[in-house]
C-alpha positions as a Markdown table, in Angstrom:
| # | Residue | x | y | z |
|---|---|---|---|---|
| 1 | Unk | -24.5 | -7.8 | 39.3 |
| 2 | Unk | -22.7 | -11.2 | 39.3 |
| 3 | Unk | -19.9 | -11.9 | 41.2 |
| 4 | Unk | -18.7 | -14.3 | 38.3 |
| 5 | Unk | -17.4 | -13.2 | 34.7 |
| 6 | Unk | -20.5 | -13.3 | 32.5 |
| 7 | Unk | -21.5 | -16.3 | 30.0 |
| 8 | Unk | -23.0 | -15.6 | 26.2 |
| 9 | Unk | -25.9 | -17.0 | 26.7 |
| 10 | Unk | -27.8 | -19.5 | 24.3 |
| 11 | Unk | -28.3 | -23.0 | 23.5 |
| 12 | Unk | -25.6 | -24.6 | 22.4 |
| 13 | Unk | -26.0 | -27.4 | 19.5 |
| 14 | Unk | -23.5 | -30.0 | 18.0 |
| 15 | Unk | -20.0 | -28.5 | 17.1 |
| 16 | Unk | -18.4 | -30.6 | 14.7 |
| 17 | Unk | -15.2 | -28.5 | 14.8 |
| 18 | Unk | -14.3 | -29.9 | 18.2 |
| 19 | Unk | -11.1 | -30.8 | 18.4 |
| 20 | Unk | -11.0 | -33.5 | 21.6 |
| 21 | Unk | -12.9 | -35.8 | 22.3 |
| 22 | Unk | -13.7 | -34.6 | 26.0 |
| 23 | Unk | -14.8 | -31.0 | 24.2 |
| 24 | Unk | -17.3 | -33.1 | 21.7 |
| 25 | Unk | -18.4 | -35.1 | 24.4 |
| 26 | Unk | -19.1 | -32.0 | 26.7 |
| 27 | Unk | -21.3 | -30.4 | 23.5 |
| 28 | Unk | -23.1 | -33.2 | 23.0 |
| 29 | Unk | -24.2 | -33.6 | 26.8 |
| 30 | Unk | -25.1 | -29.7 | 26.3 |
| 31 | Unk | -26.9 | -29.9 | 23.3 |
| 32 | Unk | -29.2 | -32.7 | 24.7 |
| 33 | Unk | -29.5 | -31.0 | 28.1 |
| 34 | Unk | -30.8 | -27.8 | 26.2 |
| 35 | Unk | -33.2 | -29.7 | 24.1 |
| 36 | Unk | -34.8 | -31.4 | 27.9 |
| 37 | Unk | -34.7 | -28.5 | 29.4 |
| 38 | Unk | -37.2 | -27.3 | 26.6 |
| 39 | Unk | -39.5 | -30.1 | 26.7 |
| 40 | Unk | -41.9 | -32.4 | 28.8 |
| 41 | Unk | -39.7 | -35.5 | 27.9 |
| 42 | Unk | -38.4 | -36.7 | 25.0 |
| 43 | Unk | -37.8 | -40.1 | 23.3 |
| 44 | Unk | -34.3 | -40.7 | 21.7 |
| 45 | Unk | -35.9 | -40.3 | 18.3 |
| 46 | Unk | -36.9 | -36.9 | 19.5 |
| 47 | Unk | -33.1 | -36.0 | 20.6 |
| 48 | Unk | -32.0 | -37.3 | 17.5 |
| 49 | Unk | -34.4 | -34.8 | 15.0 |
| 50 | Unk | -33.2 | -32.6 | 17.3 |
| 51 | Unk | -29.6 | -32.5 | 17.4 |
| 52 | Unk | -28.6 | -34.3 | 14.3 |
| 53 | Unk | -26.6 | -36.9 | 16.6 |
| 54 | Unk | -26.7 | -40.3 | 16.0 |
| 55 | Unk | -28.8 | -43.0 | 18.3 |
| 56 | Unk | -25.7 | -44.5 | 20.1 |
| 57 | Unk | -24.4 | -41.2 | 20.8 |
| 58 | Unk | -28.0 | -39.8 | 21.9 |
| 59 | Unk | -28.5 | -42.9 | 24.7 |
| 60 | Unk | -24.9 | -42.7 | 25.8 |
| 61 | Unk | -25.1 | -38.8 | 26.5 |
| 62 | Unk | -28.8 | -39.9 | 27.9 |
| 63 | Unk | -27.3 | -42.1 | 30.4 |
| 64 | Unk | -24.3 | -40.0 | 31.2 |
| 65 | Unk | -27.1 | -36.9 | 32.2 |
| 66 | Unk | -28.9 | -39.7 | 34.4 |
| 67 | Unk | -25.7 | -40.6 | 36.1 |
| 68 | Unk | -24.6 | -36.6 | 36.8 |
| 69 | Unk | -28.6 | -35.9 | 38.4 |
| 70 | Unk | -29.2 | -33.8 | 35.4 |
| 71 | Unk | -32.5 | -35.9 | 33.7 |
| 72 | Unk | -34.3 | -39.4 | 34.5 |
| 73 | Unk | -36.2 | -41.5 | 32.8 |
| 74 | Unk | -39.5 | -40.8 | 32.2 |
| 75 | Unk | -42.8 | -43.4 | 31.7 |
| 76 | Unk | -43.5 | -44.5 | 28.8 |
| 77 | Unk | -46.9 | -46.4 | 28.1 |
| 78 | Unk | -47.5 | -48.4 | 25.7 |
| 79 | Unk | -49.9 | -47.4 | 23.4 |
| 80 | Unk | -52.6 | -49.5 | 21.7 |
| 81 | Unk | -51.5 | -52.3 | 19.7 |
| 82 | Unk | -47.6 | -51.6 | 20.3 |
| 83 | Unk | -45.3 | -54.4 | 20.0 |
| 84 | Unk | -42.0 | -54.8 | 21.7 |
| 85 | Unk | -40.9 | -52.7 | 24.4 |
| 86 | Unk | -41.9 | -48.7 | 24.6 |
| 87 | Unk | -39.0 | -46.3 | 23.6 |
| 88 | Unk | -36.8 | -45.3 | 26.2 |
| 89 | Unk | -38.6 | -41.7 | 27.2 |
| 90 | Unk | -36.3 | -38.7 | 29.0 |
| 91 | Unk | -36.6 | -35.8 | 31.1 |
| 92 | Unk | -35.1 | -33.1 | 32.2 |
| 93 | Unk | -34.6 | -33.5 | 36.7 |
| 94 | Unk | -35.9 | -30.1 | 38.0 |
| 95 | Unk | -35.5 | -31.3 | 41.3 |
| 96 | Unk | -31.6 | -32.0 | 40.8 |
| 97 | Unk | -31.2 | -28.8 | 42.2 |
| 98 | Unk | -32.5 | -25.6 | 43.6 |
| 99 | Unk | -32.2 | -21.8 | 43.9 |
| 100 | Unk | -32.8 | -19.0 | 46.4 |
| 101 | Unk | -34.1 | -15.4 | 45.4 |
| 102 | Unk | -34.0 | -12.8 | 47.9 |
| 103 | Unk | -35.5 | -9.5 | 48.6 |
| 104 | Unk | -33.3 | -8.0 | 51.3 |
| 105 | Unk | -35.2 | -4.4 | 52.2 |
| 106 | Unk | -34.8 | -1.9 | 54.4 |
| 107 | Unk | -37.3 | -3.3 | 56.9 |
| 108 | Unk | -38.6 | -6.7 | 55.5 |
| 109 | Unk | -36.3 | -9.9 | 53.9 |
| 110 | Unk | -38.1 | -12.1 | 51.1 |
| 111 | Unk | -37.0 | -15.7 | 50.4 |
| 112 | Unk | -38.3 | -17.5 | 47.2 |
| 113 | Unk | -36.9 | -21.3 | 46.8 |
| 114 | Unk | -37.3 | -22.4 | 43.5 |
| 115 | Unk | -36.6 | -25.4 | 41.4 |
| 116 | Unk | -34.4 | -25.7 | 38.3 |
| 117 | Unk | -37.7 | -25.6 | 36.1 |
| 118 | Unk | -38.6 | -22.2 | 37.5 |
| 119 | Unk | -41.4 | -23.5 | 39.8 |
| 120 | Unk | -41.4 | -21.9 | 43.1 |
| 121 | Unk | -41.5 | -24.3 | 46.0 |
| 122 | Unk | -40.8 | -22.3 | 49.4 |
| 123 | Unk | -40.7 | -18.8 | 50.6 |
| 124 | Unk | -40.9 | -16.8 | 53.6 |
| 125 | Unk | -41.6 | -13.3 | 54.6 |
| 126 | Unk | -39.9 | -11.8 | 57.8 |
| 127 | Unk | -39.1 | -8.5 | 59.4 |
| 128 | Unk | -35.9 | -6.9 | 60.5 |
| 129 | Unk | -35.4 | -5.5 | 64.1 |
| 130 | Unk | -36.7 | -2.2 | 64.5 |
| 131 | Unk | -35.1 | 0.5 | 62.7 |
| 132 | Unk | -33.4 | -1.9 | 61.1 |
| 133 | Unk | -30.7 | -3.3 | 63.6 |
| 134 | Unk | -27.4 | -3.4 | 63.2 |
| 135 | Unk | -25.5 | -5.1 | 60.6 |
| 136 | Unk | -25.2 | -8.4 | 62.6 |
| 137 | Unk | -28.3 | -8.6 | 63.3 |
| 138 | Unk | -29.8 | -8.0 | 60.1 |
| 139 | Unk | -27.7 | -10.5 | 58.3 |
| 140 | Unk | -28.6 | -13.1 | 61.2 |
| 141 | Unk | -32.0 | -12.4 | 60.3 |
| 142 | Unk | -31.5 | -12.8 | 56.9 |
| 143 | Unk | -29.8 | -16.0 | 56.6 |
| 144 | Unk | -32.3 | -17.6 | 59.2 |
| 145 | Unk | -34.9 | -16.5 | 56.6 |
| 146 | Unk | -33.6 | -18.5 | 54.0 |
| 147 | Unk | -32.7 | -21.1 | 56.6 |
| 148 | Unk | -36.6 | -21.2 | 57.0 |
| 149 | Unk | -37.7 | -21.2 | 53.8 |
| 150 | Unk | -35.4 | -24.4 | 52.6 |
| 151 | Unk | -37.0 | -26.0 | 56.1 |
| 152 | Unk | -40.4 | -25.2 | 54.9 |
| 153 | Unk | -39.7 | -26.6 | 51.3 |
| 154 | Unk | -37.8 | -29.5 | 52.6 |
| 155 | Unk | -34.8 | -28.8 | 50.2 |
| 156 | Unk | -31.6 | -29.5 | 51.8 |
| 157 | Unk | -29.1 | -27.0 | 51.9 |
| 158 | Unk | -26.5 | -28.9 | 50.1 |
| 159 | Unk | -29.1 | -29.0 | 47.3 |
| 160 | Unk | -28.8 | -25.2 | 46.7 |
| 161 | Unk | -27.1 | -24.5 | 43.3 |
| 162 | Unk | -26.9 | -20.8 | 43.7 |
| 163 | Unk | -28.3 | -17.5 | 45.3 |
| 164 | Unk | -29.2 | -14.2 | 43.9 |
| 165 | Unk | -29.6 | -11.0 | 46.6 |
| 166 | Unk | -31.8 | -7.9 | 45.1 |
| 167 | Unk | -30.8 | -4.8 | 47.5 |
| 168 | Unk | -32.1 | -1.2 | 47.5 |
| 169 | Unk | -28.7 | 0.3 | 46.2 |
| 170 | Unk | -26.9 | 0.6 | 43.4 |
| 171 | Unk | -24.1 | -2.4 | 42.9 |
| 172 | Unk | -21.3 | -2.5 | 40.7 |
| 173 | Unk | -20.5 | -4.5 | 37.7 |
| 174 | Unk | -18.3 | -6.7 | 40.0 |
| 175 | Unk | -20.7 | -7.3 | 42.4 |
| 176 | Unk | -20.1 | -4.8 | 45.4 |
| 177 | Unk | -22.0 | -2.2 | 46.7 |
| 178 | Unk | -21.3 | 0.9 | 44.8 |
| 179 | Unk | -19.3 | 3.7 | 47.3 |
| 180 | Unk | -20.8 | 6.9 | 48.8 |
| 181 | Unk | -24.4 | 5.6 | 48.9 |
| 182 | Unk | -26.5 | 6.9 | 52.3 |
| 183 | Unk | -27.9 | 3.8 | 52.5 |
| 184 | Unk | -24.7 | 1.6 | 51.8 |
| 185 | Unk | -24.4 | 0.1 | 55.3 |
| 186 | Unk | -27.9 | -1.4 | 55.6 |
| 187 | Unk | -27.1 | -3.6 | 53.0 |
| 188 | Unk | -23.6 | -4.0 | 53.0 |
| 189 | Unk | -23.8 | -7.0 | 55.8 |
| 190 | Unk | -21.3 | -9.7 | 54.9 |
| 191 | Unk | -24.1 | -12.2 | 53.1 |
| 192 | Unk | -22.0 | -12.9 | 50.5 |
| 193 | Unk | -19.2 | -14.4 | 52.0 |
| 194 | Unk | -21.5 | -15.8 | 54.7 |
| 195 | Unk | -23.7 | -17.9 | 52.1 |
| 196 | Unk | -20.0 | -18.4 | 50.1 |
| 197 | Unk | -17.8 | -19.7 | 52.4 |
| 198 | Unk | -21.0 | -20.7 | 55.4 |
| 199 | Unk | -22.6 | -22.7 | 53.0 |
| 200 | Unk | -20.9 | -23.3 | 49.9 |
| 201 | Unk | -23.5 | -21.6 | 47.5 |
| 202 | Unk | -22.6 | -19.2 | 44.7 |
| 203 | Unk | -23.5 | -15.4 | 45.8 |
| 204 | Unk | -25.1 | -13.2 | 42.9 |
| 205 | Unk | -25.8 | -9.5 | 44.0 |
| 206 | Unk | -28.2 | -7.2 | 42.0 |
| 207 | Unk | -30.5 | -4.0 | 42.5 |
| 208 | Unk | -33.6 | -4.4 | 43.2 |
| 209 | Unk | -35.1 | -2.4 | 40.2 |
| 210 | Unk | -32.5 | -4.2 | 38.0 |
| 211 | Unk | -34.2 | -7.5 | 39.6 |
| 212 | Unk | -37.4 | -6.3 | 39.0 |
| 213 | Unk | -37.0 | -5.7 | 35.2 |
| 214 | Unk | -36.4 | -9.1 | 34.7 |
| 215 | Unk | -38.8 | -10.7 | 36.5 |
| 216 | Unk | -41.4 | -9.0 | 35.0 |
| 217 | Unk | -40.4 | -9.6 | 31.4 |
| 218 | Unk | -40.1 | -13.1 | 33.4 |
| 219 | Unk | -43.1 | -13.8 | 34.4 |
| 220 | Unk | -44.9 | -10.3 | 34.5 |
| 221 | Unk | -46.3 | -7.4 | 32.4 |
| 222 | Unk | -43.3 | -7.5 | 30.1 |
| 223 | Unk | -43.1 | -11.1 | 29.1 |
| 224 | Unk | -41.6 | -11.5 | 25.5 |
| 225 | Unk | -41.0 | -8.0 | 25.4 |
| 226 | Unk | -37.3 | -7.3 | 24.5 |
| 227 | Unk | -37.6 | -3.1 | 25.5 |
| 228 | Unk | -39.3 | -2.5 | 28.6 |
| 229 | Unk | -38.4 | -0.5 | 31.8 |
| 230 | Unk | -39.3 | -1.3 | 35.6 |
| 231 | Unk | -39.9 | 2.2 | 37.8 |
| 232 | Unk | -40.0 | 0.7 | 41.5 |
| 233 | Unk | -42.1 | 3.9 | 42.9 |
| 234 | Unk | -43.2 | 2.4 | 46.2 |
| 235 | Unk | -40.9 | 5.3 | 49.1 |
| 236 | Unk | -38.0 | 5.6 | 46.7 |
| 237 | Unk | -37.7 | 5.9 | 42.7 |
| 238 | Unk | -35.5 | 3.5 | 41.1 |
| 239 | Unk | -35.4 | 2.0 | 37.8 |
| 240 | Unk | -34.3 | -1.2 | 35.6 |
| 241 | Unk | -33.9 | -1.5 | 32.3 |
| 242 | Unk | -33.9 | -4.2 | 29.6 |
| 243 | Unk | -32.5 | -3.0 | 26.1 |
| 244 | Unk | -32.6 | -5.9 | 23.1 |
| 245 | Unk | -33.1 | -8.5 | 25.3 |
| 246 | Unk | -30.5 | -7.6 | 28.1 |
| 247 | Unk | -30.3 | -6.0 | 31.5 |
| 248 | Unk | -28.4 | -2.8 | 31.4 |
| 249 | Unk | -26.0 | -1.8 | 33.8 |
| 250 | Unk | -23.6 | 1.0 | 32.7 |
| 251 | Unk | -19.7 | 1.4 | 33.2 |
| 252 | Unk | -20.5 | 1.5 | 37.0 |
| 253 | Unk | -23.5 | -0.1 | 37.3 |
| 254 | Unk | -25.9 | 3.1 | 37.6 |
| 255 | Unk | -27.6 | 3.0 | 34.9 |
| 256 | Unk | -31.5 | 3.6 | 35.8 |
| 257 | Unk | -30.7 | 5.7 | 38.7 |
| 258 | Unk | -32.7 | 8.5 | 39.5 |
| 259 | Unk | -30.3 | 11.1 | 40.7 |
| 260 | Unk | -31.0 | 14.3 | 39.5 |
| 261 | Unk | -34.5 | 14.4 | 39.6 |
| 262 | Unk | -34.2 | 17.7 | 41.9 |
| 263 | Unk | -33.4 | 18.9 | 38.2 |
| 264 | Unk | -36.8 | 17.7 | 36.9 |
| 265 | Unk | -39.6 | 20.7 | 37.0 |
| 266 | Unk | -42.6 | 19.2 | 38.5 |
| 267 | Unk | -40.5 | 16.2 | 40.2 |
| 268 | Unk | -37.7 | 17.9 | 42.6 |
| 269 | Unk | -36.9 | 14.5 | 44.6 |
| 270 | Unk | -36.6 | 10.9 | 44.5 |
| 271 | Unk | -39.7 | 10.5 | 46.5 |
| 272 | Unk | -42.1 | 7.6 | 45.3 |
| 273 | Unk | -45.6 | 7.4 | 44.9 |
| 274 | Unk | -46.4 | 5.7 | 48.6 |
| 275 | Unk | -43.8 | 8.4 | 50.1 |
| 276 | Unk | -45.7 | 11.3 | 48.3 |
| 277 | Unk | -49.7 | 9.8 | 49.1 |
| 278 | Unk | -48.6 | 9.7 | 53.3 |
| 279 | Unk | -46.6 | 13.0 | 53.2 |
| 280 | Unk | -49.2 | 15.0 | 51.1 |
| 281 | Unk | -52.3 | 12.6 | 52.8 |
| 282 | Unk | -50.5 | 13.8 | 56.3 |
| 283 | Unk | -50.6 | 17.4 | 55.0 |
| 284 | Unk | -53.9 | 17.5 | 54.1 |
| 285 | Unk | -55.0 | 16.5 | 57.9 |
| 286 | Unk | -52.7 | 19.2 | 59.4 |
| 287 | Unk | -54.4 | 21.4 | 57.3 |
| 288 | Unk | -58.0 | 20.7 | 58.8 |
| 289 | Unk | -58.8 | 18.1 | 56.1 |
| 290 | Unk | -62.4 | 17.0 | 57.5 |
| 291 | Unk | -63.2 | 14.1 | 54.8 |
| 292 | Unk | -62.8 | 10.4 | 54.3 |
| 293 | Unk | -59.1 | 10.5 | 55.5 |
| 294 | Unk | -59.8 | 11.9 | 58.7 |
| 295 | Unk | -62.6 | 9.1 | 59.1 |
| 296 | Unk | -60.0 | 6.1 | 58.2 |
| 297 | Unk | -57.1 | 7.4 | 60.0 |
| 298 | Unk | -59.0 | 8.5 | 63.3 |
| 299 | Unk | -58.7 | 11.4 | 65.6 |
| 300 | Unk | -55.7 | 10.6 | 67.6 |
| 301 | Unk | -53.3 | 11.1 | 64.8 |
| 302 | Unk | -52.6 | 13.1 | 61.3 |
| 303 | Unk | -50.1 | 10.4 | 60.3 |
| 304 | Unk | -52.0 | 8.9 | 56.8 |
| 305 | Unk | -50.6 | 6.1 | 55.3 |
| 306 | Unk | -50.6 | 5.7 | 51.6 |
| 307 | Unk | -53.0 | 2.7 | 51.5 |
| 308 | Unk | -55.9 | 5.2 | 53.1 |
| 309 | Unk | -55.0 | 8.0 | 50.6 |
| 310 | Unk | -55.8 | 5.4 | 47.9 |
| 311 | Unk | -59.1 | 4.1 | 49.6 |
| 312 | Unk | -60.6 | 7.2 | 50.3 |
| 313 | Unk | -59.8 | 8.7 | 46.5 |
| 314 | Unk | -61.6 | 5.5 | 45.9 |
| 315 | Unk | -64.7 | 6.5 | 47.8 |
| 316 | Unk | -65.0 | 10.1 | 46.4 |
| 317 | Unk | -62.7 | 12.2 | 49.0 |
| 318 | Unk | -62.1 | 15.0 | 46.8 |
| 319 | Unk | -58.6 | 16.1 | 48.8 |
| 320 | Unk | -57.9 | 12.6 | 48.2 |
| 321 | Unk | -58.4 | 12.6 | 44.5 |
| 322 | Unk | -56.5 | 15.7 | 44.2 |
| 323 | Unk | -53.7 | 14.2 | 45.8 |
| 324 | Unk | -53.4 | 11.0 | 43.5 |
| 325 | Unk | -53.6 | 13.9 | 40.7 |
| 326 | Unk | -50.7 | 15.8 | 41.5 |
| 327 | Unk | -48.7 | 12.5 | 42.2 |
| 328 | Unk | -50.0 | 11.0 | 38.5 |
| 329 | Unk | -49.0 | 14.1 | 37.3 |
| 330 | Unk | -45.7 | 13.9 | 38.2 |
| 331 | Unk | -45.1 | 10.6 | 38.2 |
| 332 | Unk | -45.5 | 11.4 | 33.9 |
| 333 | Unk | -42.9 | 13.6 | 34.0 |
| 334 | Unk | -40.6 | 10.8 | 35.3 |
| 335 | Unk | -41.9 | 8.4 | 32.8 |
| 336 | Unk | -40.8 | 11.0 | 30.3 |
| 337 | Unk | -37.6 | 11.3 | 31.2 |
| 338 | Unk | -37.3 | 7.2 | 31.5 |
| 339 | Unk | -38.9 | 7.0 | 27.8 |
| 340 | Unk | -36.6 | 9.6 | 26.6 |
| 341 | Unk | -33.4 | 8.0 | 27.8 |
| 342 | Unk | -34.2 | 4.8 | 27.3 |
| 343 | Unk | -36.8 | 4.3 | 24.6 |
| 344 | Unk | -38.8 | 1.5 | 26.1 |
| 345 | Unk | -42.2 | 0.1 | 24.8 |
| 346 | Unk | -43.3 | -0.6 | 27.9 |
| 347 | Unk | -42.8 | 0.9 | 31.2 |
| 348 | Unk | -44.2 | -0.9 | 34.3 |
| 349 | Unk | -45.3 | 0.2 | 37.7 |
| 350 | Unk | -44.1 | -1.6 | 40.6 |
| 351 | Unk | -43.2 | -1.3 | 44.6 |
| 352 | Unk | -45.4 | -1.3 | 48.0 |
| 353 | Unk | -47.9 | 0.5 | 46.2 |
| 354 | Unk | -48.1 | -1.4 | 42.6 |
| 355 | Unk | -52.0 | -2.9 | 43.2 |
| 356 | Unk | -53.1 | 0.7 | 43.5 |
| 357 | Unk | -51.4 | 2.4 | 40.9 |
| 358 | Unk | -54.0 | 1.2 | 38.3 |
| 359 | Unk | -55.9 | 4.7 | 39.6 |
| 360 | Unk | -53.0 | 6.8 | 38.1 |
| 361 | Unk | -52.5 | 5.1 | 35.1 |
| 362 | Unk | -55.1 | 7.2 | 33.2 |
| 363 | Unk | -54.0 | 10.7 | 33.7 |
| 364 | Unk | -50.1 | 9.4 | 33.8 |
| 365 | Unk | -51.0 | 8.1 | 30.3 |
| 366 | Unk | -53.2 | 11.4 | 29.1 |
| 367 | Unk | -49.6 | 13.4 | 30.5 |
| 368 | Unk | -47.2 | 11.6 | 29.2 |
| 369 | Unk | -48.9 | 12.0 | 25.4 |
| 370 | Unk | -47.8 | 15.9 | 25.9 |
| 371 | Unk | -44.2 | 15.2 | 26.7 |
| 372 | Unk | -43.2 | 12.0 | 24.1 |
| 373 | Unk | -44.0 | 11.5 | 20.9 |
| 374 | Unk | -45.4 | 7.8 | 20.5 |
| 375 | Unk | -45.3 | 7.3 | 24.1 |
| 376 | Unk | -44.7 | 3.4 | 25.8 |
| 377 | Unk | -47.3 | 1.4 | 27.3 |
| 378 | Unk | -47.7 | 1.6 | 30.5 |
| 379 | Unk | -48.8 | -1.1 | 32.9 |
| 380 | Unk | -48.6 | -1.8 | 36.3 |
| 381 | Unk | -47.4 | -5.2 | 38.2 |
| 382 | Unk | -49.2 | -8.2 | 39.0 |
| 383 | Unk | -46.6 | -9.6 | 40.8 |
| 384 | Unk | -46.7 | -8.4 | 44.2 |
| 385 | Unk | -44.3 | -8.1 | 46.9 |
| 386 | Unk | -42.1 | -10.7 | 46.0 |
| 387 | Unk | -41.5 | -9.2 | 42.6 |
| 388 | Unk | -37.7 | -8.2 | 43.4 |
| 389 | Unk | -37.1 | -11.9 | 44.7 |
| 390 | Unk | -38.8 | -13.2 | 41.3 |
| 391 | Unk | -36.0 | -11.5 | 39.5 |
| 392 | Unk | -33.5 | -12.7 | 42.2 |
| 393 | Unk | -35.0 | -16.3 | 41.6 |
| 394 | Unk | -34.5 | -15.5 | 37.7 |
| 395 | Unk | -30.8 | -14.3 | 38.2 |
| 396 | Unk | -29.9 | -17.6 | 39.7 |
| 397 | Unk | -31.6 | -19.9 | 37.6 |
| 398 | Unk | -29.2 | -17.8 | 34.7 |
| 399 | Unk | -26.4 | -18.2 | 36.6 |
| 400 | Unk | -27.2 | -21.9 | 37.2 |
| 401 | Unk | -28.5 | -22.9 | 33.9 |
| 402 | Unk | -25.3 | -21.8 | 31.8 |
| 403 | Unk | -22.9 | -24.0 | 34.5 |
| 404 | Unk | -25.1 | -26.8 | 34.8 |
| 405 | Unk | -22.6 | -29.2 | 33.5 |
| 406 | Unk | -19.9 | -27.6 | 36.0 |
| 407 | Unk | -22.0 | -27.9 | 38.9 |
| 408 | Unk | -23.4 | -31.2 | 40.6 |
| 409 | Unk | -26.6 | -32.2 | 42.4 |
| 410 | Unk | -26.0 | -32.1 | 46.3 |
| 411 | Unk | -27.6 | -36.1 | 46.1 |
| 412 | Unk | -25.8 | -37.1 | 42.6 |
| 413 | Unk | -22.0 | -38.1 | 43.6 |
| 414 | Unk | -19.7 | -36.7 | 41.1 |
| 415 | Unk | -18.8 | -38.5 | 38.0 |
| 416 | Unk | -15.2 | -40.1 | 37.9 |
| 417 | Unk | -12.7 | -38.6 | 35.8 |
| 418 | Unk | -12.7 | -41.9 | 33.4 |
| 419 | Unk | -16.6 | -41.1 | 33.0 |
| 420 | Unk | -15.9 | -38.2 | 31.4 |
| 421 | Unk | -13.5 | -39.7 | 28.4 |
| 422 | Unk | -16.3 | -41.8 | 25.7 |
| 423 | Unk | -16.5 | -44.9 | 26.1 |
């Protein structure tokens, strides 16, 4: 959830009720900014069709964005038999500034860097101490992943415009990690007053199922779609939600939790589907399972993990296959229960075990058609492990987007306070 009071969101476009000059002159540098942010580059006879402003005012905001860091001056060719000088061409600067998502897991940190046009440019992928290590440890090892992934993108660190943290727990609507969690102190490290005050970058905190609803109707499964669901089901269930457009959260920030699934016939547990495949894979092998299990895992242990579970299914182990049935099964009735709460046309799949939940989708669908009427779709991500840090990367670039003309590039010096009075 953000640490900051939330914006309205939406383009803003020429208020002729403004009552100061300094207020008209601040909607007219929005209104332009919005329109480049849309577009490859624009000429001023574009910006002017576009905003209804007049040619002065259109250059003068023009210049003022180029002086801020906000846009530049694009080429402009000339074009066959063109007299005169080419019109002046602008674009938006997506390098003015940058943002960090993060994945912060129980046992692995994810860094995406990303430019203000939404174009990833950096990442990294490292581990925590074993078990976890304590909190100073972990949030050393956080912070030198980020450190790393702005070395490896060569962005500087004054360049950073904000930072969004997706964490496996539920978090308030003012930011914090909600009380009486079990897993509370694995995430509850200091990062955002060590990226705050350390660094001087704006701290967003989110769950990571929240995160993951909106990077896939992002850049995922659910893109355009206004009513879809996320169910991370990789060790633990969680779920996010997008209602109309916007990220739900509840009074307390809860909603999409799956407490009270021990309530659910058929579920029992918050257990996901890679938690279920090694437990009821491990199982099988202490009960004398013989098959294509045995034959990937080896002799020496009965500990399965979920990925051979999946591989043997795929090869015809018939334990196996029985196995991703039950989960499938059950994994409907949780579907249910999302769909019925929450009305979604689409619910997606995602977690550790999101590339090989494609198997289940046919007999989650076939189930779920017995327990709602004019079930959602259901669809499974594409986008990997760094899905939760895709959302992170969205949260900031939200954050960032509706402050742009608060904020200033780390290269851009700021504008003097007679710059921003019109000329």
């Amino acid at each position: 959830m953000l640490l900051f009071p939330p914006l309205v969101k939406g383009a803003l476009t020429l208020d002729t009720s403004a009552s100061t000059p300094q207020l008209l002159r601040r909607t007219n540098l929005r209104s332009v900014l919005d329109v480049l942010r849309g577009v490859p580059s624009a000429t001023g006879t574009d910006l002017i069709e576009a905003t209804g402003l007049t040619r002065a005012t259109v250059i003068a905001v023009c210049d003022d964005l180029i002086a801020r860091g906000w846009a530049r001056e694009a080429p402009s060719p000339r074009t066959g038999g063109q007299k005169g000088r080419p019109a002046r061409r602008f674009e938006f600067n997506e390098s003015a500034g940058f943002v960090l998502g993060l994945d912060v897991g129980l046992a692995t940190v994810r860094v995406m860097v990303s430019n203000l046009a939404g174009t990833v440019v950096g990442g990294t992928e490292s581990r925590f101490p074993h078990r976890g290590g304590t909190p100073a440890d972990r949030r050393s090892a956080v912070i030198a992943a980020a450190r790393k992934a702005l070395s490896d993108a060569a962005v500087q660190e004054s360049s950073v415009l904000g930072v969004a943290l997706g964490i496996a727990a539920q978090v308030t609507p003012e930011g914090s990690i909600a009380p009486g969690q079990e897993l509370a102190p694995m995430f509850d490290l200091g990062l955002t007053e060590e990226f705050s005050k350390g660094f001087g970058w704006p701290v967003l905190v989110e769950n990571d199922a929240k995160l993951a609803a909106l990077a896939e109707r992002w850049r995922g499964a659910g893109a355009n779609e206004k009513n879809l669901a996320v169910i991370l089901a990789g060790e633990r269930l969680g779920t996010g939600v997008i209602e109309s457009g916007r990220l739900v959260h509840g009074a307390r920030g809860r909603a999409g939790t799956m407490g009270g699934l021990e309530l659910v016939e058929g579920v029992g547990n918050q257990d996901g589907i890679a938690k279920l495949a090694r437990l009821w894979g491990t199982a099988a092998l202490d009960a004398g399972h013989t098959g294509m299990i045995r034959e990937l895992v080896g002799t020496q242990t009965n500990r399965v993990s979920a990925r051979y579970v999946f591989e043997a299914a795929a090869a015809g182990d018939g334990t196996a296959a029985e196995i991703l049935d039950r989960i499938a099964r059950r994994m409907a009735r949780v579907v249910a229960l999302v769909s019925t709460f929450f009305d979604p046309r689409l619910i997606v799949i995602g977690g550790a075990v999101a590339a090989s939940a494609t198997a289940l989708l046919p007999v989650m669908t076939e189930e779920l058609a017995h327990y709602v009427p004019d079930p959602p779709r259901l669809a499974v991500s594409e986008l990997g492990e760094m899905l939760v840090a895709t959302g992170a990367v969205r949260l900031a670039l939200d954050y960032v987007e509706a402050r742009l003309l608060d904020l200033r590039p780390g290269s851009v010096p700021a504008v003097s306070p007679e710059a921003e009075n019109p000329a």
